[in-house]
N, C-alpha and C positions, 0 to 999 in steps of 0.2 A: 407561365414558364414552368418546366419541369423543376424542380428540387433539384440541388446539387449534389453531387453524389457524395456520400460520406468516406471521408479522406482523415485518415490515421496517420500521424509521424511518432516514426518511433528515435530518439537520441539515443544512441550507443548499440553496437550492432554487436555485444560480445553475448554470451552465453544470456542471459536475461534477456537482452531485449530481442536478440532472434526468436528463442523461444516462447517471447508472448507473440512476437509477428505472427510466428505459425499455428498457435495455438485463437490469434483473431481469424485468420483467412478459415479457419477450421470453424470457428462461431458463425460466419458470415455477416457479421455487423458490419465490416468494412466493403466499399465498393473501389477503396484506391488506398495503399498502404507504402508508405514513404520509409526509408531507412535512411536515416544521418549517421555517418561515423567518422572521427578525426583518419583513421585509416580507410580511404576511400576506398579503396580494392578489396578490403573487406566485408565494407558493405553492397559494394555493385555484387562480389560472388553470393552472398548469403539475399539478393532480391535474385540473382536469376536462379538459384536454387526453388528461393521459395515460388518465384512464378513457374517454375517446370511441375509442383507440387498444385496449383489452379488446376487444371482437367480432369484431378480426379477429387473436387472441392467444389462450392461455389465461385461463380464469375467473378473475378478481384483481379485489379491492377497492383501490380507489385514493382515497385522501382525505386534505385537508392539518388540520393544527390546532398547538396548541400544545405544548410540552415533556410537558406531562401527559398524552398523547398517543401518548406510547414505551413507557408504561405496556404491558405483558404482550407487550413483542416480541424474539425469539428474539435481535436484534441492531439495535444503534443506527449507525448508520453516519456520522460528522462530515464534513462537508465544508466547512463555516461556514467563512468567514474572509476576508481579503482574498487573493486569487489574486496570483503576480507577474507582473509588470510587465517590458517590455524592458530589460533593466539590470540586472536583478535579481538576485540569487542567493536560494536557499530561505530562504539562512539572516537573510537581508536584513527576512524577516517576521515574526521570531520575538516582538518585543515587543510587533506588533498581535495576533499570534492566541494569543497565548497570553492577553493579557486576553480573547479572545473565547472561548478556550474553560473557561477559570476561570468563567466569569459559569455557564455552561451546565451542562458537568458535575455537580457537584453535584447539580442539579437535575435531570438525566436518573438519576443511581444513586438519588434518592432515590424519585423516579414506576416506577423498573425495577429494583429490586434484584436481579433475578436474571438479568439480560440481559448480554450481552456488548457491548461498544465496540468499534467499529473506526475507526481514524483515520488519513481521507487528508489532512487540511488542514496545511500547509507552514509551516515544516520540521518535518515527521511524525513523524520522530528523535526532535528534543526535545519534540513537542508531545504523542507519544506516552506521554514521562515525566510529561510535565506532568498528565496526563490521569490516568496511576497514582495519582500523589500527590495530585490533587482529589478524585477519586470518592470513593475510598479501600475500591473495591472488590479482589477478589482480582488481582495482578498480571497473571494469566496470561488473566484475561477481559478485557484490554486489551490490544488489539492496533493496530500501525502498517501501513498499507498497504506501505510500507518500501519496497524495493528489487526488489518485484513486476514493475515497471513498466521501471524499468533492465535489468532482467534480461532481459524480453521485446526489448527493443531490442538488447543485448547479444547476444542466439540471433537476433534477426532480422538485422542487420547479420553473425555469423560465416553465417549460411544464405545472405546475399547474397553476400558475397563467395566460398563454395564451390561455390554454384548449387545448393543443397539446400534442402528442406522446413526451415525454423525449429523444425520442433517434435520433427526428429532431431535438433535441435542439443540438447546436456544443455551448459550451462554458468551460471554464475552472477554474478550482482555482487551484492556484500556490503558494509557500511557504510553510510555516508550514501547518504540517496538524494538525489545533489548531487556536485560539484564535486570530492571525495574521495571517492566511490565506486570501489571495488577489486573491478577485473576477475581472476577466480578462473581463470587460463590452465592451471594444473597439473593441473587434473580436469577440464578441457574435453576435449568429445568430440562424433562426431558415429556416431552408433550403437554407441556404445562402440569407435572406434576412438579413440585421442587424435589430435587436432588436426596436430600434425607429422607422425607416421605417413597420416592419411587425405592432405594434402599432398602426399606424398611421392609414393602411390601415385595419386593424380590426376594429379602434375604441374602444382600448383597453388602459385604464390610464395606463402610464407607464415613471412616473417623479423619483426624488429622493426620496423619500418618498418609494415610492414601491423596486427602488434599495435596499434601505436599510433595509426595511422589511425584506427582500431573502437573503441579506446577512447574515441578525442577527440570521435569520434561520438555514442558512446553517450553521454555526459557532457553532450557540448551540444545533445542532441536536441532537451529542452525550449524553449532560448532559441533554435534553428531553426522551430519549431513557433509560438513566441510572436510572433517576427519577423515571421511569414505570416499569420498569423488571432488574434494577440491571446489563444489560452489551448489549451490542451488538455485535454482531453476525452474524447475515444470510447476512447483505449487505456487509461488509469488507472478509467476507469468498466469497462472489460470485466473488465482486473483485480480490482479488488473485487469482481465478479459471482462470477468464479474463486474469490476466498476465501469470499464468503458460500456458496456450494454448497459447499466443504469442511467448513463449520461444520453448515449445514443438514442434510446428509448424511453425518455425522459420517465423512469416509472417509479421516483419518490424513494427508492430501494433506500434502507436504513442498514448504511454499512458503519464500521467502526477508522474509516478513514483520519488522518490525521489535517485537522483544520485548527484556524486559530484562537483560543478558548479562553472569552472575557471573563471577569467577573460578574458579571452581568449571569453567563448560564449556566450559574449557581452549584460550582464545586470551589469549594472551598478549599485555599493554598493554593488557586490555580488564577492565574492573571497575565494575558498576555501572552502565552505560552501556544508553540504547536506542539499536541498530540492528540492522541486519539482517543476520540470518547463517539458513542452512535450518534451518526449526522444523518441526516436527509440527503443522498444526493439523486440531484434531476438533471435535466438539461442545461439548466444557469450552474452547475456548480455544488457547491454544499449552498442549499437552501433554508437548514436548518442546523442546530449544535443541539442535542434533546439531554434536557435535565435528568440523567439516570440516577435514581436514588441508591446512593448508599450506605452502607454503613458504616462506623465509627472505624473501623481497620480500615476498610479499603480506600473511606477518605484519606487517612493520611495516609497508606501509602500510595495513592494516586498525586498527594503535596509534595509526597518526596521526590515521587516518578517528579515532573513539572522542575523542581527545585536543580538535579541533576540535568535536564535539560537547559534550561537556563543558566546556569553554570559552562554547560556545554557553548550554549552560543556566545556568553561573553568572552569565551578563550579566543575563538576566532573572530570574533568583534563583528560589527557592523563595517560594511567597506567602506 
């Protein structure tokens, strides 16, 4: 028998989740792409828009409906929720969307038992727990869009200020993806030279000062972005394009996704906790959590990142 065609649902049809729809049928990973949204006429216009955009694309079925609807798809993608606001921090949302994704869940593992979750809706950290503990599917088939997103800004901002390509930049942000998100300075590198070395030999200032700069940046990128146009959008949608072609094509890609991080894979002040640190993911999910070594700062402040999470989830408790 032929393979079944690969089928994407996306939950929430507002700014985010239209524009990673469009930004999949544009990848061609998908061969059938689903949109849920509580305002149904929302998403029926935003699927016959995006299927009048197929003809001049690869072949993709595009069509909106209800939760029963994610039924037989390789992966569900959350976006649902209220988005922040100027003012706001991620974790400012935690009591609305986590009632919005308790209503839901369930109801999507119960129509896709066998499908994977991916979740961008804020704060993704705890909602990504939230999201384990509703379905009550396997841990590791729930995944947090996490620190995908910080990270790409964290390589874009060290490629700016070096005058290099982003994508020779290898470096990471881990934790929240928010406010305590920890910039991984010690394994930075830009073609595997580290950071102070490649400096040196450019003749390129690059002391505390300039760290901190790139940090302050990466951190407030979103509430720079929110300030100008009210949301973002094209770079957390491309992102998740990123993760679902690791999943779809099962290829081991080592993203900084947000999964759930035992004692066990050896960061210290960390127990229990969803955020992001480099996982493996394939086809099954996060396949792997990888021991990134670091040092004495960035441990702790990856315990704090963790501690502020957890904090976060007891406010809104377990349901």
């Amino acid at each position: 028998m032929p393979a079944a065609p690969v089928r994407i649902a996306v939950v929430g049809a507002g700014h985010v989740g239209a524009t990673f729809a469009y930004a999949l049928l544009l990848s061609g990973l998908a061969a059938e792409v689903v949109l849920v949204d509580v305002d149904a006429e929302r998403a029926e216009g935003e699927a016959m828009d995006l299927g009048h955009a197929v003809p001049f694309m690869r072949p993709a079925r595009v069509v909106a409906g209800g939760i029963e609807e994610t039924a037989g798809s390789v992966l569900t993608v959350i976006t649902a929720g209220a988005g922040q606001k100027q003012g706001e921090t991620r974790l400012d949302l935690a009591g609305r969307n986590a009632a919005v994704v308790r209503e839901m869940v369930p109801r999507i593992a119960e129509h896709n038992p066998d499908g994977l979750i991916l979740v961008a809706t804020n704060p993704v950290d705890v909602l990504t727990r939230v999201v384990q503990e509703a379905s009550g599917l396997p841990r590791e088939r729930i995944i947090g869009s996490g620190t995908i997103l910080d990270t790409a800004r964290f390589r874009y901002l060290i490629g700016q200020h070096f005058a290099v390509d982003a994508r020779s930049v290898h470096a990471y942000m881990i934790g929240e993806h928010g406010d305590t998100g920890v910039p991984v300075w010690s394994s930075a590198s830009i073609g595997g030279v580290p950071l102070d070395a490649f400096a040196e030999r450019q003749g390129i200032a690059f002391d505390d000062a300039v760290r901190e700069r790139i940090l302050e940046e990466t951190r407030r990128a979103a509430y720079e972005v929110i300030q100008r146009k009210g949301a973002t959008y094209y770079a957390i949608a491309s992102g998740l394009v990123r993760v679902v072609e690791a999943i779809v094509r099962d290829q081991r890609t080592v993203l900084t996704v947000a999964a759930r991080v035992e004692r066990s894979h050896g960061y210290d002040g960390v127990a229990d906790t969803c955020l992001s640190v480099p996982c493996i993911v394939d086809r099954s999910g996060v396949s792997a959590v990888l021991p990134l070594q670091l040092d004495a700062t960035e441990a702790a402040m990856l315990a704090h990142s963790a501690s502020v999470l957890d904090e976060a989830y007891r406010k809104i408790g377990p349901e």
